[in-house]
N, C-alpha and C positions, 0 to 999 in steps of 0.2 A: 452869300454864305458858301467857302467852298466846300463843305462834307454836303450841300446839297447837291451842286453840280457835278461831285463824285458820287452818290447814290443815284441821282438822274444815267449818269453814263453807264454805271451797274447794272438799272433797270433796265435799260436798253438791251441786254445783250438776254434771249434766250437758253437758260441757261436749264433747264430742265431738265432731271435725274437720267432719264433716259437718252440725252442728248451727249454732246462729247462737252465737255467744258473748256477748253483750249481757246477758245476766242476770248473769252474773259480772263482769261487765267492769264493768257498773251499782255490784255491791257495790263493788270494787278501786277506784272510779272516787273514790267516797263515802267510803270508806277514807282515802284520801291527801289527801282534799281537809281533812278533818279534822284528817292531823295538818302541815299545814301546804305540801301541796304543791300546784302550780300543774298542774295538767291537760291538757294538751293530745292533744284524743282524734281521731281519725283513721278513719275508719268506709270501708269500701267492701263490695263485693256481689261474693263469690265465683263461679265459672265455671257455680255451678248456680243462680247469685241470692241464693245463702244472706248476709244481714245478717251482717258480721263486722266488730272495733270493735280497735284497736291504743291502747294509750295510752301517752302518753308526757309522765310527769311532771317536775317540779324543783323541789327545798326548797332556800331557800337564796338567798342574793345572788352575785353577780361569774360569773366560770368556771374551767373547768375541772375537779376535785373527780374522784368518782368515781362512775359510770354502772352499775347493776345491769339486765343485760337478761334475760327470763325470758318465758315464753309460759304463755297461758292453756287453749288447748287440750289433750284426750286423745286417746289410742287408741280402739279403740269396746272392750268387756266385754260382747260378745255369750255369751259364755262365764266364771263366776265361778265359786271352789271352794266355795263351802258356799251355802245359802239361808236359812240362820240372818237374814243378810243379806244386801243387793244394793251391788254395786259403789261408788255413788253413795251408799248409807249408813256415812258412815265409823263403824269401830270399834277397840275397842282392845282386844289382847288380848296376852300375852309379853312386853309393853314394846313392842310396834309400833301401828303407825294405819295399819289397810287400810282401802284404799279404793281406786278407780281415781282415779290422779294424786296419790296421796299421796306418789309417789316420784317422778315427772316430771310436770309439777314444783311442784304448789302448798307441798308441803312445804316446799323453797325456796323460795318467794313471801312463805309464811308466816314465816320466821326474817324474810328482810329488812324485810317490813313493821313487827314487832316491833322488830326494830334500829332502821330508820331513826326509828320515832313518840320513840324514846327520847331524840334531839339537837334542840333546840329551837331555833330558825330562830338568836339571836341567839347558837348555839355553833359558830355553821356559819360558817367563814373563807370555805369553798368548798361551791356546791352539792352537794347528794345527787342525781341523775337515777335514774327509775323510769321500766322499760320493758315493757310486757305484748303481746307481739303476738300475734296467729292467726295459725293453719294453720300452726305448727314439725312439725307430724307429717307433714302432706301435701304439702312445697314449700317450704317459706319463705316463702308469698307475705306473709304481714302484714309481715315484716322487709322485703322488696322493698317495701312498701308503705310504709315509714316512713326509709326511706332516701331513696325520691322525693317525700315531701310533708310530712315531720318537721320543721320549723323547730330545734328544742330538739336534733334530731337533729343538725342541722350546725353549729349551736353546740358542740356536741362536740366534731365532727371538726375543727372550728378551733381550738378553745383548749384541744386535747391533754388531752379528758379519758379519764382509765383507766376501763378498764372490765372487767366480771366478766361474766361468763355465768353464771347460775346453775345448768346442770344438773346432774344426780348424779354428784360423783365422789370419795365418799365422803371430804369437805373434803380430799384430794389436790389441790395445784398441777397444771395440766395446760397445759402451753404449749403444746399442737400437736392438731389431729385432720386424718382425712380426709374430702374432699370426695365428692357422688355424682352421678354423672352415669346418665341413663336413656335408653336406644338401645330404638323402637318399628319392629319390619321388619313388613310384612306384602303377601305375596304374594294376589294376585287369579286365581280358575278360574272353573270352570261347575261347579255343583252340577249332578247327576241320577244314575238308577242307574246305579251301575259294568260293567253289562253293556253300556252304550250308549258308541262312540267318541268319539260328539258333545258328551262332558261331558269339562272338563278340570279333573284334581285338581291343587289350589296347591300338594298338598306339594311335586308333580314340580318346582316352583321353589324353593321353603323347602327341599327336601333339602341340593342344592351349595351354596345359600348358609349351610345347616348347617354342613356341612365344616368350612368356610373360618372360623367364629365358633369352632369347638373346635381348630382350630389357633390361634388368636391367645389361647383361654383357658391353651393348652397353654404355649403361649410365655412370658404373663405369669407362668406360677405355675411356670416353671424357670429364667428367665433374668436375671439378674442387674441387668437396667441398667431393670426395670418393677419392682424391688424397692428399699424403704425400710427397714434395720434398725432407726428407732428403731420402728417399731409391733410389734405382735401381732395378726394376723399381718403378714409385712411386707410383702405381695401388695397386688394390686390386688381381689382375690375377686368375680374378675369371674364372675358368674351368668348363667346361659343359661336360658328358662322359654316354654315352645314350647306349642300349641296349636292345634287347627283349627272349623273349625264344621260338621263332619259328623254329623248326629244318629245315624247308623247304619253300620253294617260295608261294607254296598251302595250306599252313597251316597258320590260323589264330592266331596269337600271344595271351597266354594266359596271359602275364604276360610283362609291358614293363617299365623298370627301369632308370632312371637317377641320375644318381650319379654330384655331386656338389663339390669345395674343392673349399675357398676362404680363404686370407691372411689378416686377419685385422693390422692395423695399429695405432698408438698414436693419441689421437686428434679425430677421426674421429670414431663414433656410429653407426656402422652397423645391429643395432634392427631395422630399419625401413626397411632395405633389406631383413631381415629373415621375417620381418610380411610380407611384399610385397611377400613372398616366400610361405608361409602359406597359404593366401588366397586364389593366384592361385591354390594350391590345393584344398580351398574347393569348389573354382565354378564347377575344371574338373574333382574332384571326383577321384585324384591322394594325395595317401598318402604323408605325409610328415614327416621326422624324422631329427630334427637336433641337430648334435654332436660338441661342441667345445671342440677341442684337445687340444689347450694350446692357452694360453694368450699371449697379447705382452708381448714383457720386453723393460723396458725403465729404465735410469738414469738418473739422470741432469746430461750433460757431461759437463756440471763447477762445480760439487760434489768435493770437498777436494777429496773423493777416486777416482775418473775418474783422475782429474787433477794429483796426484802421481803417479797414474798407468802409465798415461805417461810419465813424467820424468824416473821410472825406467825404463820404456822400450823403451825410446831416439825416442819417436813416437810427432807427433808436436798436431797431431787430435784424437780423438774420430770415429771412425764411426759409420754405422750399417751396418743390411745383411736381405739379404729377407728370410734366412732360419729361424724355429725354432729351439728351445734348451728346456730343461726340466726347464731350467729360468723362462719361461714363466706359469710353476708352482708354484715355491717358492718365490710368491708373495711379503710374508710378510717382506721378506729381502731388507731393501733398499738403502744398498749399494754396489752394484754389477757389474762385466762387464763380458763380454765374453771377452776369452782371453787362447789361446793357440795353440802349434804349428800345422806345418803342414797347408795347403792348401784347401780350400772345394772345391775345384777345383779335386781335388783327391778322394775328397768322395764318394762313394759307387759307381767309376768307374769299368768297367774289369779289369781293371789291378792298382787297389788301391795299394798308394804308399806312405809314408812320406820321405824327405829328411834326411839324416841322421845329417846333421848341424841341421836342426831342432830339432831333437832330444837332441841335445846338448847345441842349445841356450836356449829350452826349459826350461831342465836341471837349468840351468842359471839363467833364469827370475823368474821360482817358488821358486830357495831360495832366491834369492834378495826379494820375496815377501814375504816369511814365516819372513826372516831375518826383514822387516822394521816392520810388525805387528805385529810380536808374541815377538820378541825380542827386536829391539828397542822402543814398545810402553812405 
């Protein structure tokens, strides 16, 4: 099966957030260029310097067609379940291919490039687009990064082409996820021993603005109008993760941090939550920094494109997932689903795995998909 021996060769490469992606990105790059697509590569230098490389291809004449976006980045596999072998050596054993990012997502990498090598430039009405960005695990940023400097990008967004997401949703139609937003507090003392007056601990401000953070957790996860029923759950599952930097029992904390991650969702305006967030900083004199990471993404799942996507893929519903995807960047696109194999069940476990039938229905459903857009449009 060749989408295995391209997901084998994926897993190979160490590709880890914090790594530079350039080795893989080199293969993918040489890959596409082969089977007939035009390259357009995108490179910048992450917040620590780290070399990191977005690509963004297109097989195919005119526009429009259909747009597969997908990232090339992993989780880190500081931790793996056996030493038979190492995360980065993919293997096969039950009918699965472990390896780290055999499930998010070169596995899917793997089906579409298989798919697409299979349509040859002069079967193509409407282009195929091929999208690999960095850092989906850590931000979005390669998606932010290909939204502002992608050419091939905004030829999309003008000539209304559809577009897939490929992460794991076990080939499931998935018209909707939520968004995440990250809120950074952190209160300023004097470190010294706690016997002395002249030292003041930051919890004494990080306490009330405690409070006031598990009142509004308490709020969103019982009241009605911060809830969404199409998800599971239908919360916001907003997380509180606190800390100081006191190395000892006797030493007065100089410095005492909370960290925030909340999930927004369709429908529902959570600026009233980040001001309620803000203020309690200004009373207790605890900074506040907040980051939104990605956006929802949502579809009308009665879209002409949702409704097809499930006839090809013999699925009755639409769903959604509480995870995000780099969707939730490439706003401007608005006919879109997540949709591809493998399990988020599998995702960035110890012993990450895709099925190899997956692999193959995969295969499957990404030309059935290039075949209805690009060729029978």
């Amino acid at each position: 099966m060749k989408a295995l021996r391209y997901a084998k060769r994926l897993v190979g490469f160490d590709s880890t957030s914090h790594l530079s992606n350039r080795l893989i990105s080199k293969y993918l790059e040489m890959k596409l260029t082969k089977h007939g697509f035009v390259v357009e590569k995108i490179e910048y230098l992450d917040r620590r310097n780290v070399p990191k490389v977005n690509l963004v291809a297109k097989k195919g004449g005119g526009y429009g067609g259909l747009a597969y976006f997908s990232h090339s980045d992993v989780v880190p596999a500081e931790k793996w379940f056996t030493h038979k072998f190492g995360p980065f050596e993919p293997a096969i054993a039950r009918e699965r291919l472990y390896g780290r990012g055999s499930c998010d997502m070169k596995g899917s990498i793997a089906c579409m490039l298989t798919a697409a090598q299979s349509f040859a430039w002069d079967d193509l009405k409407m282009p195929i687009y091929f999208v690999v960005t960095a850092d989906e695990e850590i931000g979005f940023h390669g998606a932010r990064c290909v939204v502002e400097e992608s050419k091939l990008y905004r030829e999309m967004v003008e000539h209304g082409t559809k577009a897939i997401i490929g992460e794991p949703t076990s080939l499931e139609v998935v018209h909707a996820h939520k968004g995440s937003v990250e809120i950074l507090a952190e209160a300023r003392g004097l470190a010294g021993h706690s016997s002395s007056r002249k030292n003041v601990n930051a919890n004494l401000a990080m306490i009330p603005f405690l409070n006031e953070m598990k009142a509004i957790y308490d709020e969103v996860e019982s009241e009605r109008k911060w809830q969404n029923d199409m998800f599971d759950p239908p919360t916001l599952t907003w997380n509180i993760n606190i800390k100081d930097d006191s190395p000892a029992l006797n030493v007065t904390a100089g410095k005492s941090t909370c960290q925030m991650y909340f999930r927004p969702m369709p429908g529902i305006d959570v600026e009233p939550l980040i001001t309620r967030v803000r203020q309690a900083g200004d009373r207790y004199s605890v900074k506040v920094r907040v980051t939104q990471f990605g956006n929802v993404f949502f579809a009308s799942p009665g879209s002409d494109f949702v409704q097809e996507s499930l006839k090809l893929a013999h699925r009755p519903k639409s769903k959604t997932v509480s995870y995000g995807t780099d969707g939730g960047i490439f706003t401007e696109i608005a006919d879109k689903i997540v949709f591809g194999p493998g399990s988020i069940d599998q995702a960035h476990t110890i012993n990450e795995w895709i099925a190899l039938e997956q692999l193959s229905l995969g295969t499957e459903m990404y030309a059935k998909m290039i075949r209805r857009w690009c060729c029978d449009a």
